[in-house]
Short mmCIF file of the C-alpha atoms (twelve columns), coordinates in Angstrom:
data_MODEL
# 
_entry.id   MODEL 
# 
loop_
_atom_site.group_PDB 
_atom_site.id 
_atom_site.type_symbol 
_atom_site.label_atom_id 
_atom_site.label_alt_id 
_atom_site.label_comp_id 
_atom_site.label_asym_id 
_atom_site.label_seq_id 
_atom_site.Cartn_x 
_atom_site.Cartn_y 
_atom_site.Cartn_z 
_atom_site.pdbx_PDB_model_num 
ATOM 1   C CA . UNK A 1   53.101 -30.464 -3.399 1 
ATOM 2   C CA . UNK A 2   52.342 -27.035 -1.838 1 
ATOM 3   C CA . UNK A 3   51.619 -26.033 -5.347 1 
ATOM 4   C CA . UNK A 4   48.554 -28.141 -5.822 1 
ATOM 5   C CA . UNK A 5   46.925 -26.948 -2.359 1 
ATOM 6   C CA . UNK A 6   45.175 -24.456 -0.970 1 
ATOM 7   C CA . UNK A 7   47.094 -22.486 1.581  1 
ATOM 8   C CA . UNK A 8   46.201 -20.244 4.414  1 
ATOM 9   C CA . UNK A 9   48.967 -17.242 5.234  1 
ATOM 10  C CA . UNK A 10  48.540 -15.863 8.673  1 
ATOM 11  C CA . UNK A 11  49.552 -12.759 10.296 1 
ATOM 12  C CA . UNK A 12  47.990 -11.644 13.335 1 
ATOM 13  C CA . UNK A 13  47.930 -7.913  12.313 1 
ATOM 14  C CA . UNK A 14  48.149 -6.473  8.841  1 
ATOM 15  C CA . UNK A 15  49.865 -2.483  8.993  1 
ATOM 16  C CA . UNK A 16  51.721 -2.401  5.675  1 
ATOM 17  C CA . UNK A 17  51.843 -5.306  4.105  1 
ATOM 18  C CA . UNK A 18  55.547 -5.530  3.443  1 
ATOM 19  C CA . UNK A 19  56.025 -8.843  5.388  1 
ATOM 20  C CA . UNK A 20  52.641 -10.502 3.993  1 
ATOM 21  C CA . UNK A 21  53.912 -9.520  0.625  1 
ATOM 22  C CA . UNK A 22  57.163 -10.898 0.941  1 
ATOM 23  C CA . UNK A 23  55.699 -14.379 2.020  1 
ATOM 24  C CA . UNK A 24  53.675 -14.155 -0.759 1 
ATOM 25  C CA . UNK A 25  56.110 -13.691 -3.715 1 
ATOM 26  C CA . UNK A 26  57.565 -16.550 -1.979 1 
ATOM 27  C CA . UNK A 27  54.113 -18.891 -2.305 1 
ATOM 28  C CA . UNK A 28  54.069 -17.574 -5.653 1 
ATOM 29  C CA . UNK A 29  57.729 -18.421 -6.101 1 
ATOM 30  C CA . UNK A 30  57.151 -22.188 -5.041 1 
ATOM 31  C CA . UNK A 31  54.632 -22.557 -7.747 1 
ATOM 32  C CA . UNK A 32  51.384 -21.588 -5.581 1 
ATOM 33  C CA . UNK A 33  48.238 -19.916 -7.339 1 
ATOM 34  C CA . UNK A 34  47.693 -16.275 -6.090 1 
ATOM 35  C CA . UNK A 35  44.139 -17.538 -6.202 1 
ATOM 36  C CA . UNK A 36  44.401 -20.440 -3.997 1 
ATOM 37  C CA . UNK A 37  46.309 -18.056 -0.851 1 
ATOM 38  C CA . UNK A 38  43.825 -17.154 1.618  1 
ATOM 39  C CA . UNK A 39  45.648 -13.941 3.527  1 
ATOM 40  C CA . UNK A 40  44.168 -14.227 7.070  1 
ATOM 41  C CA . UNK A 41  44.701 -11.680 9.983  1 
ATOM 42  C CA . UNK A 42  42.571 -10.512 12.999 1 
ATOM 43  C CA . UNK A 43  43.224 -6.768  12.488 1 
ATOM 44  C CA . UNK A 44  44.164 -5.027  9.184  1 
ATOM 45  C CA . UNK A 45  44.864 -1.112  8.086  1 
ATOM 46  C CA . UNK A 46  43.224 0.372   5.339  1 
ATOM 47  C CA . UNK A 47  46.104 0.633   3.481  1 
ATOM 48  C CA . UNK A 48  47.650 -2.786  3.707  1 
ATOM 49  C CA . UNK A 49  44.297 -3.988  2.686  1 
ATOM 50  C CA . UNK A 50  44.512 -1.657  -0.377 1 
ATOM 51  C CA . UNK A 51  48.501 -2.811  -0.972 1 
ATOM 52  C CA . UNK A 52  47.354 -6.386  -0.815 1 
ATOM 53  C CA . UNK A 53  44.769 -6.206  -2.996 1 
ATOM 54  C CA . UNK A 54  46.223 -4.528  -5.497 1 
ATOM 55  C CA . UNK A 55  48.789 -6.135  -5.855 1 
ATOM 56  C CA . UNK A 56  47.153 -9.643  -5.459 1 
ATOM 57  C CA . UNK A 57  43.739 -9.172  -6.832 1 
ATOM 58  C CA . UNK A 58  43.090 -13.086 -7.475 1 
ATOM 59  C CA . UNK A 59  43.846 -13.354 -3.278 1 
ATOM 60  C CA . UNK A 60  41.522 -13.203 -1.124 1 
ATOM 61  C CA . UNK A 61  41.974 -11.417 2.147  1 
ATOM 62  C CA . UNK A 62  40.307 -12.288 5.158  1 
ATOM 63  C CA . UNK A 63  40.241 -10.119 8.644  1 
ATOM 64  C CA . UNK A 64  38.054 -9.329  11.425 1 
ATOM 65  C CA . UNK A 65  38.304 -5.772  11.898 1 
ATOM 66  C CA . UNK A 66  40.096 -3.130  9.647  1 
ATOM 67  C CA . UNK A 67  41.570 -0.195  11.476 1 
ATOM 68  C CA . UNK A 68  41.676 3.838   10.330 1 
ATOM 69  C CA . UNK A 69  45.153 3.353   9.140  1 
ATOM 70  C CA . UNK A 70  48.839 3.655   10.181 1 
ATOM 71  C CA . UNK A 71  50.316 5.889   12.368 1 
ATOM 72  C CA . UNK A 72  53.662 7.810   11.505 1 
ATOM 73  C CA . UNK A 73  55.859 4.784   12.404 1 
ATOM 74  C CA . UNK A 74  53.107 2.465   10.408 1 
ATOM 75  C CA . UNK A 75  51.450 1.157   12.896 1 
ATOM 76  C CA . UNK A 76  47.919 0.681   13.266 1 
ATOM 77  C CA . UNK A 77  45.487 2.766   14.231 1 
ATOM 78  C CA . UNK A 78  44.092 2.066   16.869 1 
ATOM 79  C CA . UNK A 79  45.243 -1.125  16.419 1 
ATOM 80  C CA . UNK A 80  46.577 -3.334  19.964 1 
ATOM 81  C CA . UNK A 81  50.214 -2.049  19.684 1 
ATOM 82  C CA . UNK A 82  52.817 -4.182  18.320 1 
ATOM 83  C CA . UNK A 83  51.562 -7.719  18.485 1 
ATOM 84  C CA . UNK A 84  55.078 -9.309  17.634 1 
ATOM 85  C CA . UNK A 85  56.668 -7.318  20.688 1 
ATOM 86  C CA . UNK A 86  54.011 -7.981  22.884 1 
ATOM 87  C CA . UNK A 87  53.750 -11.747 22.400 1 
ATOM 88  C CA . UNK A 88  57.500 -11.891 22.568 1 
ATOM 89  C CA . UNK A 89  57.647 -9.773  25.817 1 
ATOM 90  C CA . UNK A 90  60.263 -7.807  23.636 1 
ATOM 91  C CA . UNK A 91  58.572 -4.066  23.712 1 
ATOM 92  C CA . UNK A 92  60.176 -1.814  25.954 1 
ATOM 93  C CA . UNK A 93  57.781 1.817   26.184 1 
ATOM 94  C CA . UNK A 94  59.530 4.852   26.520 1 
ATOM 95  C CA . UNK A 95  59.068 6.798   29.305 1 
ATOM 96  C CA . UNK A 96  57.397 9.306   26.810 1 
ATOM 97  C CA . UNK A 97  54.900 7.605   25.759 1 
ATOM 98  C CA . UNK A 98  53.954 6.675   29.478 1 
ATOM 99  C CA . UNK A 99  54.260 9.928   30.732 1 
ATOM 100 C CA . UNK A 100 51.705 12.888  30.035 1 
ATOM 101 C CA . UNK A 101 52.939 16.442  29.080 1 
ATOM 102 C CA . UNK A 102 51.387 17.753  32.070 1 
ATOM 103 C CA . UNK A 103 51.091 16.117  35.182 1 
ATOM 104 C CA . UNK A 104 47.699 17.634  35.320 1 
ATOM 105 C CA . UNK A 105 46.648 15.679  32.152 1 
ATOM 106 C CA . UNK A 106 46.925 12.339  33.906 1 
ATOM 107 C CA . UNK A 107 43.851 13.322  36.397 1 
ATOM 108 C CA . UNK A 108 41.677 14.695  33.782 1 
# 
């Protein structure tokens, strides 16, 4: 009966849209209204905003903040990091990306 309801998709941060499109073709798929999904996420990028909603213009998209935009790997800008990795305890930093260029840039 998922058809006849209203039904609220969450993801906690919206970079692409790639996954939140996915799991919509599948609401569509199982006979659910592109009007009736409410997309829900705490922190969106410009661009998956724009992907959603053009894509779904009947949808309605609901976040708290929306970020510059996506970095070169697509994430978020200047987003929390990965939330997926995070939660899971499954991000591992690089030493790179710990480490400044200079040691004297770490004291400025």
């Amino acid at each position: 009966d998922i058809a006849d309801r209203y039904v609220l998709l969450l993801d906690p941060i919206l970079a692409t849209g790639v996954s939140a499109q996915a799991a919509i073709d599948l609401l569509l798929s199982r006979g659910v209204k592109e009007e009736k999904i409410l997309f829900l996420t705490v922190i969106a990028s410009t661009q998956g905003v724009h992907n959603l909603c053009t894509k779904y213009p009947r949808m309605k998209v609901i976040t708290s903040e929306v970020d510059a935009g996506l970095s070169d790997d697509n994430k978020v800008l200047p987003g929390v990091g990965e939330f997926g990795d995070r939660y899971f305890g499954t991000e591992v930093p690089s030493i790179q990306s710990i480490q400044p260029e200079r040691d004297a840039d770490f004291f400025e």
